[in-house]
N, C-alpha and C positions, 0 to 999 in steps of 0.2 A: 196334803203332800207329806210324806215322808223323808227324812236325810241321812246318805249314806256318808262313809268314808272307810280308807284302811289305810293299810303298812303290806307292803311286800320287801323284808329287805333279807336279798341272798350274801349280803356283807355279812352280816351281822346277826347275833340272837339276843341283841340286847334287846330287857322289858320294853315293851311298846303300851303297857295300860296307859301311863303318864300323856304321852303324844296321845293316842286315841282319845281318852279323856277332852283333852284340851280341844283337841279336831270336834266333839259333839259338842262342845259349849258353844265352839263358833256356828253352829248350826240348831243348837237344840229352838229355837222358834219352828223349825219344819215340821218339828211333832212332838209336841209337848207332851204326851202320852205315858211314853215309855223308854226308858235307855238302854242299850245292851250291848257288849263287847264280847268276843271271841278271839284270844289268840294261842299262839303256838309258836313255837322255834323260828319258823321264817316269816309268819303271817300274820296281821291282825285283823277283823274287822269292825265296826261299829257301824249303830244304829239306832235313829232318834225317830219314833213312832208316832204318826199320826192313826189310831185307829179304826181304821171303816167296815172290816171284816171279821169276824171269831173277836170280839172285843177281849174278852181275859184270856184267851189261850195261844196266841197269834205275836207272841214278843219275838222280835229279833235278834240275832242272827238264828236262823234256822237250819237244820240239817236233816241229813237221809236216815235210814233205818243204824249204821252201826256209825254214823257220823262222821266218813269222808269225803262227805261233802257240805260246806258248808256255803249260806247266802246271805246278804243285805241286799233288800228290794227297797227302790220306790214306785210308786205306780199299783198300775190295776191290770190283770188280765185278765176281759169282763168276759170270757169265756171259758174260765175256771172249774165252773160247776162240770162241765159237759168231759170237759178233759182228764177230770179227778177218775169222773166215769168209768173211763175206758181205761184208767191206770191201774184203776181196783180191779177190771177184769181182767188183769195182768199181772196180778198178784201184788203189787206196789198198799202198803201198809203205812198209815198217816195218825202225827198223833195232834193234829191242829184240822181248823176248817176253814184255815186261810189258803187265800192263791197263790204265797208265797211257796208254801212247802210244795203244791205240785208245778212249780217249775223244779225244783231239786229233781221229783222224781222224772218228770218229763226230761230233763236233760238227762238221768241215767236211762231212759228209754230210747232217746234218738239222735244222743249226742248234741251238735251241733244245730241239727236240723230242727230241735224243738225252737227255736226263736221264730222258724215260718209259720208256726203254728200257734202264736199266741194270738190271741187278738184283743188289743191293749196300748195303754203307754205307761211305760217303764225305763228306769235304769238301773244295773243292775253289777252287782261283784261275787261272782261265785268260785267259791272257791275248791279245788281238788287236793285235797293233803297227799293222798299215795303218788299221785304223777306229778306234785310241787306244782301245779301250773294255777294261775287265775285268769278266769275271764271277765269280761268287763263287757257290756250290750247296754246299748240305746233301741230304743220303739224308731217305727220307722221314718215318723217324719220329726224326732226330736223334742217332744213335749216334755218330756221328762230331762233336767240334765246333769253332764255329765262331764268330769275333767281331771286330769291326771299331770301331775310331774314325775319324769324318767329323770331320774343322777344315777347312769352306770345299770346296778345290779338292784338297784333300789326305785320304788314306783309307788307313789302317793297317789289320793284321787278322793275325790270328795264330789258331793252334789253339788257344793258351790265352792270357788276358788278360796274363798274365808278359809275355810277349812282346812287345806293344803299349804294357806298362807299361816297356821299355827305352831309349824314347824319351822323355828327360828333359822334351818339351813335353807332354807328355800330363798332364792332372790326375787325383791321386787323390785321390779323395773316395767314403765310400759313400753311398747312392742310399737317404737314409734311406727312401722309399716301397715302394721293394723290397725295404728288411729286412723292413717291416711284412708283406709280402706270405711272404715267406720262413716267418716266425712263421705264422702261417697255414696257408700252403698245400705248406711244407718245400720248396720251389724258387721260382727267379723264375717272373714269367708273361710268357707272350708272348716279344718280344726284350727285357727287362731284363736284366737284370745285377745283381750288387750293387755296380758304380760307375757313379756319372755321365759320364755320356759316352759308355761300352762297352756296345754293342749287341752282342746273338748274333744270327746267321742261326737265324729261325725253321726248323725240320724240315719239310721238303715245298716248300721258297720256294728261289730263286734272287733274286742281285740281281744289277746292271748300274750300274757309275761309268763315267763317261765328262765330257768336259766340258762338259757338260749337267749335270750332277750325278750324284744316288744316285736308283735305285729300284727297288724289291722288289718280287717277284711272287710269287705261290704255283702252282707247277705242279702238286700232288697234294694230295689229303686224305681222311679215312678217309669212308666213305661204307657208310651201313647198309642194307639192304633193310628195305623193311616188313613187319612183322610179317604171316605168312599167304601173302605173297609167293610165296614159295620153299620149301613145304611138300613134303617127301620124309622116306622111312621115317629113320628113325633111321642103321639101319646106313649107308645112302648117306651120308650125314654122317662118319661115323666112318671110312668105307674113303678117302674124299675125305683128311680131315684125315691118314690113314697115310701116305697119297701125295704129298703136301705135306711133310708132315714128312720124309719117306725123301729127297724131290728136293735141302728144303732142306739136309740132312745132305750127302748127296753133292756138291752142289757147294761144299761150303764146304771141301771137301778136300783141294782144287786149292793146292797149294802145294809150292816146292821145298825145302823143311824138312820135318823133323818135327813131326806136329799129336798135342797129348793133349787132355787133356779133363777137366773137374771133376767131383767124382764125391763129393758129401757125402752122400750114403746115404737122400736123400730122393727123391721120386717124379721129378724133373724131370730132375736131373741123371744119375739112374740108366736112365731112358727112354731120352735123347739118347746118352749113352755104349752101350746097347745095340745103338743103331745106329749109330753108328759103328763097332764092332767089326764090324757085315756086311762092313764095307770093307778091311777090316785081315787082311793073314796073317801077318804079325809081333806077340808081344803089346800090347797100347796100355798107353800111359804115362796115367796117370791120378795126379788130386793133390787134396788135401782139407785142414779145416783141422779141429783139433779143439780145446778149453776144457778148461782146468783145475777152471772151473767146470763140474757138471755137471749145472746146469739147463739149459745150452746145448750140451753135448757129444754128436755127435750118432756120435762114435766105431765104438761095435759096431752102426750101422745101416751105417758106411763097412765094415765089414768085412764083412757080407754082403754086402754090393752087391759086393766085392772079390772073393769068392769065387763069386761067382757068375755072377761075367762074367770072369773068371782077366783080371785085370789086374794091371799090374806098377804098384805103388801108393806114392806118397811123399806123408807128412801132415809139417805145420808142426802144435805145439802152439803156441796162443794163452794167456797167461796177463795178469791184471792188472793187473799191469807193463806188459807189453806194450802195452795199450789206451793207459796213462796217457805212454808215452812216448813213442809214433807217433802221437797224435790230432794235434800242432801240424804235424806234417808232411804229414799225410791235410789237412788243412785248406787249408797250403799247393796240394798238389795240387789241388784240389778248387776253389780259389778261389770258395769260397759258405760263409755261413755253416751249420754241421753243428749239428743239433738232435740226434743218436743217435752212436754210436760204430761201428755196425755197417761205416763203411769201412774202419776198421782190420783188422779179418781180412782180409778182399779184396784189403785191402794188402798184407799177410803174405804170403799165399798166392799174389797173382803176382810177389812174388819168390822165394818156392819156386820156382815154376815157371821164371823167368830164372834162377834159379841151378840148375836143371838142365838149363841149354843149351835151351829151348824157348822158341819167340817166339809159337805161338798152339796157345790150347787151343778145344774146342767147352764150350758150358757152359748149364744150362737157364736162363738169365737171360730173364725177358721172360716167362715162363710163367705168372706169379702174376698179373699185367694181364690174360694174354690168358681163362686158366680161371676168375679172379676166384677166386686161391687165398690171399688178405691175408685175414685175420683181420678186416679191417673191412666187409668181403662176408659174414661168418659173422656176426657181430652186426648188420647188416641184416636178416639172414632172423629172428635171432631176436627184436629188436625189433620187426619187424612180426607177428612172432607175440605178442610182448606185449601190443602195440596193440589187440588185440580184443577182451582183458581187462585191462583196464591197472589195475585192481586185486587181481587177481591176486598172491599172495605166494610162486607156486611157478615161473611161466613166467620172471622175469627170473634162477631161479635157474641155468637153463641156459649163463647165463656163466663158471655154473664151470666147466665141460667145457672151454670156451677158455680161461680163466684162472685154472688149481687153483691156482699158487703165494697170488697173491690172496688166496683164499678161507681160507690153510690156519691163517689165526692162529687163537687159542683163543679172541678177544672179536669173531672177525668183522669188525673193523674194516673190512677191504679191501672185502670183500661191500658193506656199508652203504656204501660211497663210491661201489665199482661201479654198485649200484642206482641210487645219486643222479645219476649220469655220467650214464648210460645213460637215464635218464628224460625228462632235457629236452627237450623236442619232438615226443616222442613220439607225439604224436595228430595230426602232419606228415607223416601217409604219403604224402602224394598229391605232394609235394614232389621235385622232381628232384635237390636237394641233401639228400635225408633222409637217405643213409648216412654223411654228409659233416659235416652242419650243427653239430653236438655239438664235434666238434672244432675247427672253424674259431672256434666262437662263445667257446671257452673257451681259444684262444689270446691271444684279450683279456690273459687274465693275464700270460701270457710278457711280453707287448709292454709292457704296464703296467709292471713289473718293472724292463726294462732301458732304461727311456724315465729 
């Protein structure tokens, strides 16, 4: 990952190196690589390099042929190659062979409309000197991100709020309505934050500062067919998704480094890594993380998975300690309040991975959204099979199978709570937030608590 940041301020043409400077300290761990600033009378931007593409030629900020337009990228658009293509056949002239410079020229080819056309995640500040204006783009489902303070005629934005928060005029304060929110719903919504003042670029939106002001648009958003629609055999579905999956694997490959890959021995990551090895004739570096505790230790399923796809394999152990010593610094990163600990392994484990010399792995993240593989999709199915008999004293017992540890006291204890969880609402099926609603309603307590 890469980190961006700038200055837009139409007050003022005081020096901005000083503030830029300070804005990439707080962020230079995002890419240790390479630092780089651009500024000019109303603008500045900066940029802290991770490098995956054109390693020596590829430093940031970037610009066009006579340099009115200028960029800070992070992210990848893995369909770069194909795009530069058609840019050269257009007369469009490059002096890097990164993906960066063709969005430069891709947006001077189709304006706006180049952001439907990447295919990638990114965030993104590009800047136009002749029209004063910047734009600002997030990828469409937010992997990349992205955050801004407006005071007036002036507009800060960095990859991470650190960065915006280096500017001693900026207030901190948290945004008690988004804690409540956080409690809740375990993230901000919308463009919150947990401070006042600090917005994120919503996923799928773009904005535009200029001295007009600020405003946001949304170019993309998820969009479902109706049910009956689009009725085909099964298998068509399933060859479709193969081919999807196989595309999206290969182009993510594209880099002048070494790529590995996570590989915890469960279904997602074991899938993705198997193909990746189609691409691979050297063995693949793969990394995993395993528990001391071993209600979580998912160890001898990494070791099949290891063996069976002959991978050259490196595990961090996570132990107790561990959690309790890296949460305050996960948290830092993270900048939002953390309800679980589970980013502490994560943590762990990509710096395994940077401390064996690799800057990007492939990994099945996103899978459990997209197959509705959370545990809170599997007590839907079986609360609404409750629902039918909701007197029943045997159907809510099927919680055990999701939650034996639970179950396993000698008084039951856990069970009789479970029942009682899981009960509330019950008779709510027709409800759009019925697999949701149990949870959200008895975050009350949390919020109570630390009110």
């Amino acid at each position: 990952m890469c980190g961006i940041a700038g200055i837009i301020d139409f007050n003022s043409p005081e020096a901005k190196g000083p503030l830029l400077r300070r804005m990439l300290g707080m962020i230079r761990h995002r890419g240790p690589d390479a630092f780089g600033i651009y500024t000019d009378s109303l603008a500045g931007l900066a940029h802290a390099r991770l490098s995956i593409i054109d390693l020596s030629g590829g430093d940031q900020p970037i610009h066009n042929e006579d340099r009115s337009i200028w960029i800070v990228y992070n992210g990848e658009a893995f369909n770069y190659p194909e795009l530069r293509e058609e840019l050269e056949d257009r007369g469009h002239r490059f002096y890097t062979r990164t993906d960066t410079e063709v969005l430069v020229h891709l947006y001077e080819e189709h304006g706006m409309d180049f952001l439907g056309k990447l295919n990638g995640q990114f965030a993104l500040a590009l800047w136009e000197k002749p029209r004063k204006r910047l734009l600002l783009a997030r990828d469409r489902l937010g992997i990349r991100p992205l955050f801004y303070h407006l005071s007036g005629r002036r507009l800060l934005f960095g990859s991470e709020i650190k960065a915006i928060f280096a500017d001693s005029r900026v207030p901190r304060r948290l945004d008690r309505n988004t804690i409540a929110d956080i409690f809740t719903c375990w993230a901000p919504l919308g463009a919150d934050t947990a401070f006042e003042g600090i917005r994120q670029l919503e996923p799928g939106h773009f904005a535009l500062f200029s001295e007009d002001g600020l405003t946001t648009h949304r170019y993309w958003e998820l969009s479902f067919s109706n049910p009956g629609s689009e009725e085909r055999p099964l298998d068509d579905y399933i060859e479709e998704l193969k081919s999807l999956l196989h595309d999206a694997t290969r182009i993510r490959l594209r880099a002048d480094v070494p790529v590995g890959a996570y590989l915890s021995g469960g279904l997602d990551s074991t899938f993705i890594t198997s193909l990746v090895k189609r691409y691979f004739n050297n063995q693949l570096r793969t990394f995993s993380v395993s528990f001391t505790d071993g209600r979580f230790d998912e160890a001898p399923f990494q070791e099949k998975a290891v063996r069976a796809l002959d991978t050259d394999h490196r595990r961090i152990r996570c132990t107790e300690s561990d959690i309790g010593e890296n949460f305050p610094r996960v948290v830092w990163h993270s900048e939002v309040p953390l309800l679980r600990t589970a980013p502490v392994p994560l943590c762990r484990l990509a710096e395994l991975v940077r401390g064996n010399d690799f800057k990007v792995v492939l990994t099945g993240e996103g899978s459990d959204e997209i197959f509705a593989g959370y545990d809170i999709f599997k007590e839907d199915k079986v609360r609404r099979f409750w629902a039918r008999q909701p007197d029943s004293k045997w159907r809510p017992r099927l919680f055990q199978r999701l939650y034996p540890d639970i179950f396993s006291g000698a008084d039951n204890r856990g069970g009789t709570f479970l029942e009682g969880f899981f009960r509330k609402g019950l008779e709510n099926v027709s409800s759009p937030a019925y697999s949701h609603f149990i949870r959200w309603e008895n975050t009350s307590y949390l919020r109570n608590f630390f009110s």
